[in-house]
N, C-alpha and C positions, 0 to 999 in steps of 0.2 A: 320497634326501634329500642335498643338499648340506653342506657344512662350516657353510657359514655358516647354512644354515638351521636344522639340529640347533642349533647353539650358541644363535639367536636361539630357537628351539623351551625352551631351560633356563630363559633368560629371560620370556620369553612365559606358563610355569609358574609360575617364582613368582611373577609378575606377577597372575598369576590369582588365585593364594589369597591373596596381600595385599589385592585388592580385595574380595575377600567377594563380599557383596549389590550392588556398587556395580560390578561388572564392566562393565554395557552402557556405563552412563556413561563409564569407563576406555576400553574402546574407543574412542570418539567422540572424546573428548578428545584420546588419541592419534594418533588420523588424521586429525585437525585441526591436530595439532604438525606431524607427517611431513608432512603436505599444502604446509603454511606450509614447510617445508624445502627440500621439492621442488622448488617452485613458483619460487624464491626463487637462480637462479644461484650467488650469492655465499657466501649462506649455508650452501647445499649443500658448494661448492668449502669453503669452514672446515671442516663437519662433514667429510668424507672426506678432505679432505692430509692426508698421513701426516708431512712436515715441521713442520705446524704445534705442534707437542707437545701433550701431556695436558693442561695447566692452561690455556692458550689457551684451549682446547677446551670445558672443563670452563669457563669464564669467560662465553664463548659464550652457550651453550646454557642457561646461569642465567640470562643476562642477557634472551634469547629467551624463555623462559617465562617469566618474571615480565614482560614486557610482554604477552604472550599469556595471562595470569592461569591459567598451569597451574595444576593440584591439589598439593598437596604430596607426595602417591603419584608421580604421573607426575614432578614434578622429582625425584625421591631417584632415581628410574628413571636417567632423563639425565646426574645426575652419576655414576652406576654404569657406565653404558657408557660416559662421558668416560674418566672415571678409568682405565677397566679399557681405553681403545680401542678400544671396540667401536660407536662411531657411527656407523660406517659401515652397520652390521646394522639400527637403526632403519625404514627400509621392509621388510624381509622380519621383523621382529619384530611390528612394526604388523599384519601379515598372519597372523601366525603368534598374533598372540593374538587379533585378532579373530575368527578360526574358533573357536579354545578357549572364549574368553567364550560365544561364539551356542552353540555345542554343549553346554556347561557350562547354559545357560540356555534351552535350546529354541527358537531362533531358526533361522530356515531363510534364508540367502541368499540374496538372487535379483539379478542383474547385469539391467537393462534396457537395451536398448539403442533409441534412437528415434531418425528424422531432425532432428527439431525437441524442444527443451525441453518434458518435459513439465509439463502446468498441476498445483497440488496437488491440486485434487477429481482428474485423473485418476492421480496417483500415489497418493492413497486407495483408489482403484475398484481398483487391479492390485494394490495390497496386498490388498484385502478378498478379494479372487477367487484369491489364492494362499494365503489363508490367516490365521489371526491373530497367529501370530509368525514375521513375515517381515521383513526390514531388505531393502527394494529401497536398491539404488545403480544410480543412472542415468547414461548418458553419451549423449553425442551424437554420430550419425555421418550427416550429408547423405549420404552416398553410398545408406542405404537408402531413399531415395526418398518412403517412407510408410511405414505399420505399424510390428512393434515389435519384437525378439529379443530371447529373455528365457533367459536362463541358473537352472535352479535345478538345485542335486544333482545335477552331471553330467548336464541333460539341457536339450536345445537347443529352443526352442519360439519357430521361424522364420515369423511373418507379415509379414513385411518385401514391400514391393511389387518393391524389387529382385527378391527370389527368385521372385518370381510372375510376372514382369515375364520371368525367366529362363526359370521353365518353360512361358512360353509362345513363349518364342523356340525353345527343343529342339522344341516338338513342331511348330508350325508347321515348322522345317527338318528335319524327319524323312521320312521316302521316305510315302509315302499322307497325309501331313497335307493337308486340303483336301479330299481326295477324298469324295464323299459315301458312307456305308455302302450297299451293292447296286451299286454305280457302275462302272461301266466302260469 
């Protein structure tokens, strides 16, 4: 584990047990903030310059959630890591309590990955068939061509047309592909 993850991992703790019952919400919340951060050039450059000073900072980030109508959990969060200069950890924090909250609350992960935007009836159907407490997060990647990659608990569950598309290009280039069985 990294410096900065451990430290974000302290954070991320008591983040936890301040939210009680209200954890999942807290997660979402927060990776709606970080998202808006990320997303956002400029905003990012404020959080992370180390010349910009603490109260800048700390000025910022009030200002950014109260337009963003954060929770009063999450801003006391932000002015904590203004204050203390730790804005920069906000995405590996965001990560680091969203696993503590789903764990803490039996929620199981799952990363989707699809060519095309999935529709909501079919990101219902992949929830229901993974289970009843699942948080899919979806992304889009054209390059699989069709079908879906879906990441849960370390394990990869690859029907992408790319990869079929793949393994059908090894075995047709393989020495006998073609050949009819008895053939000679």
């Amino acid at each position: 584990m990294t410096g900065a993850r451990a430290v974000a991992q302290r954070y991320a703790r008591a983040l936890l047990q301040a939210a009680g019952p209200d954890a999942l919400e807290v997660r979402d919340e927060l990776r709606a903030f970080v998202t808006l951060v990320e997303t956002h050039l400029e905003l990012r450059r404020v959080v992370v310059d180390p010349a910009l000073g603490t109260e800048p900072r700390r000025r910022v980030l009030a200002a950014v959630a109260e337009e963003a109508s954060v929770s009063p959990l999450v801003r006391r969060l932000l002015d904590l890591v203004a204050s203390r200069d730790r804005a920069s950890l906000l995405p590996d924090l965001c990560e680091v309590y969203a696993e503590l909250a789903n764990e803490a609350h039996g929620v199981v992960s799952a990363e989707v990955v699809s060519a095309v935007p999935l529709a909501e009836s079919q990101r219902q159907g992949l929830a229901a068939a993974l289970g009843s407490r699942v948080e899919l997060r979806c992304h889009e990647d054209p390059a699989l061509v069709g079908g879906l990659l879906v990441r849960v608990d370390g394990t990869t569950y690859d029907g992408s047309l790319r990869t079929r598309l793949a393994a059908l290009r090894r075995r047709l280039a393989s020495p006998g592909a073609g050949t009819p069985a008895g053939a000679s």
